[in-house]
N, C-alpha and C positions, 0 to 999 in steps of 0.2 A: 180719231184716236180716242180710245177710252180713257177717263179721267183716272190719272193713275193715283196712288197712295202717298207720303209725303218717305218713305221707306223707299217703293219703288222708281222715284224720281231720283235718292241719292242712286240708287243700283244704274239707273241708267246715265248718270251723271259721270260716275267712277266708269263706268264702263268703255264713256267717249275718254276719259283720262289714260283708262287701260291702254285703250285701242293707239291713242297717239304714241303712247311709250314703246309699245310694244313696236309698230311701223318704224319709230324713229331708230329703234336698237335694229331693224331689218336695214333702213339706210347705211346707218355707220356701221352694218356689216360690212356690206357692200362697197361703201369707201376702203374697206379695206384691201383691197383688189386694183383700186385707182392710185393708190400713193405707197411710193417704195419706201419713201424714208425711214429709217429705223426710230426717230424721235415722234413721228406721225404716228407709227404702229402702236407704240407701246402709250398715247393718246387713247388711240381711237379706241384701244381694249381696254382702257380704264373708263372712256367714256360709253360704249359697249356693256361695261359692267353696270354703271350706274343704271342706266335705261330699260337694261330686263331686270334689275331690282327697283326698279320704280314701278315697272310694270307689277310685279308681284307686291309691292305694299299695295296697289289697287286692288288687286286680287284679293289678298288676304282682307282690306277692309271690307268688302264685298260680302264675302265667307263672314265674316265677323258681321253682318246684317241678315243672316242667314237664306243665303242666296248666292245665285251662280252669276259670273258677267253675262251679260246682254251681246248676243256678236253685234257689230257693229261694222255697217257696209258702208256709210258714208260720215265716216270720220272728219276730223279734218285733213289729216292726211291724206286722204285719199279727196278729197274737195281740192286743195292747194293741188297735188297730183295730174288731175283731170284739167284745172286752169293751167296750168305753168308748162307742163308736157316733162318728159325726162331729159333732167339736163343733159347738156348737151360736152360738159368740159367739165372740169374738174375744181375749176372756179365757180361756175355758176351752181355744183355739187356743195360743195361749204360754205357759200353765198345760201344756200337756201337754205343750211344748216342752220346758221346763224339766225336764220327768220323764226324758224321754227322753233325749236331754243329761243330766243326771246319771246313768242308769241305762249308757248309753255310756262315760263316764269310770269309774264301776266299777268296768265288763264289763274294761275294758282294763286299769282296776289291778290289779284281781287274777290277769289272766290274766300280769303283769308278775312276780307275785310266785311263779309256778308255776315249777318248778324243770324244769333242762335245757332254757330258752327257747332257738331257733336265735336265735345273733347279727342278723338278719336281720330275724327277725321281733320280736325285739326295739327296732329301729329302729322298724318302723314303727309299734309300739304305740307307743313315744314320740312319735312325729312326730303321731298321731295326738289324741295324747291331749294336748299340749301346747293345743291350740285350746281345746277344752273349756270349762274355764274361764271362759272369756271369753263363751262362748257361751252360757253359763248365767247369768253373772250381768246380761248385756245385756238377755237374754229374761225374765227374773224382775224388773229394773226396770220394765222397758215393760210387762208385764202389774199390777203394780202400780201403776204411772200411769194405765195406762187403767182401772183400780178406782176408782182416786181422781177420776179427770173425770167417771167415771159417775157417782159418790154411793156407792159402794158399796166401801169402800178395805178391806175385809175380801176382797171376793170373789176377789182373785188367789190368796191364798191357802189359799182353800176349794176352789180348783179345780185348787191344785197337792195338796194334800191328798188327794183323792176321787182323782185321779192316780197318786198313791205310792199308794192301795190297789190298783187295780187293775192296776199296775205288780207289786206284789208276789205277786199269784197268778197273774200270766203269766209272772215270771221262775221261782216252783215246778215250773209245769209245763215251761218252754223249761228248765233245771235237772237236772230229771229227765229229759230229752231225750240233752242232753249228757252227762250221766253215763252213760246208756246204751253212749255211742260210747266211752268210756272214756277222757275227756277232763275 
C-alpha cells in the first residue's frame, strides 16, 4: 500500500465511519420487518434517522476535505457479519445491536481523545456520538423484554455477550488495519 497523505488518511478513516453508519441504518431497516410493536417502530425510525444522518455528517466532512468517500468492502460491519453469521432470532438481532452501538461510541471516544483533532472533525464526532447512548440503552431493553416474554430472561444477555467476543477479535484485526495507515 502506498504511503498515503495525512488528508488521505482522515478520507479513509471517515469513510470506515461512513460505511459502519451507513450498514447499521441498513440493519435497523431490517429490524423493521422483525418486530410488530408500535413502540419498537416508532424507535427504530427515530433511531434509522439518526444513523443515515450520521452517515451524511461523514459524508459532508469528507466533501469539506475536498474529496469523495472511499467504498469500503471490509468494514467493520461487514468483518463482525462474516464472524457472527446472520442472526438467527430477533434477540440475538438487538444483542448485536447493542455491540455495535457501543463499539461506535468508543470508535468515536477515543478517536475524540487523539490529539491535534481538526476542529471540524471534532464536531462531527460529537454530533455523532451524542445519539449513541440512547441507542444503546433503548436496544438493550427491548432485547431484554423480548428475553423475558420468551421464558428465557437470561438470553439477551448471552447474546450480547457471545457479541463483545466476537466484536473483540474483529476490532484486533480492523486495529491492526488502522495502525497500519498510521492512524
Amino acid at each position: 500500500m502506498k504511503r498515503l497523505s495525512s488528508s488521505e488518511r482522515e478520507v479513509v478513516v471517515y469513510s470506515y465511519y461512513r460505511d459502519a453508519e451507513l450498514r447499521g441504518a441498513n440493519l435497523i431497516f431490517r429490524m423493521t420487518r422483525f418486530v410488530d410493536d408500535p413502540e419498537s417502530q416508532v424507535m427504530l425510525s427515530e433511531h434509522l434517522a439518526d444513523e443515515t444522518r450520521h452517515a451524511w455528517l461523514w459524508t459532508q466532512r469528507i466533501r469539506d476535505l475536498g474529496a469523495y468517500p472511499v467504498p469500503i468492502d471490509d468494514g467493520y460491519q461487514v468483518r463482525i457479519g462474516k464472524m457472527a453469521g446472520l442472526p438467527r432470532n430477533v434477540i440475538d438481532l438487538f444483542g448485536l445491536t447493542v455491540v455495535v452501538e457501543q463499539r461506535a461510541l468508543r470508535r468515536y471516544q477515543e478517536h475524540m481523545r487523539r490529539p491535534g483533532i481538526p476542529p471540524e472533525t471534532m464536531e462531527v464526532l460529537r454530533e455523532v456520538s451524542k445519539d449513541e447512548p440512547w441507542h444503546i440503552d433503548w436496544i438493550r431493553k427491548k432485547a431484554r423484554e423480548f428475553a423475558e416474554n420468551a421464558g428465557t430472561p437470561k438470553r439477551a444477555d448471552e447474546a450480547i455477550a457471545k457479541y463483545r467476543e466476537i466484536d473483540r477479535a474483529v476490532m484486533q484485526d480492523l486495529g491492526d488495519f488502522e495502525r497500519s495507515l498510521g492512524i
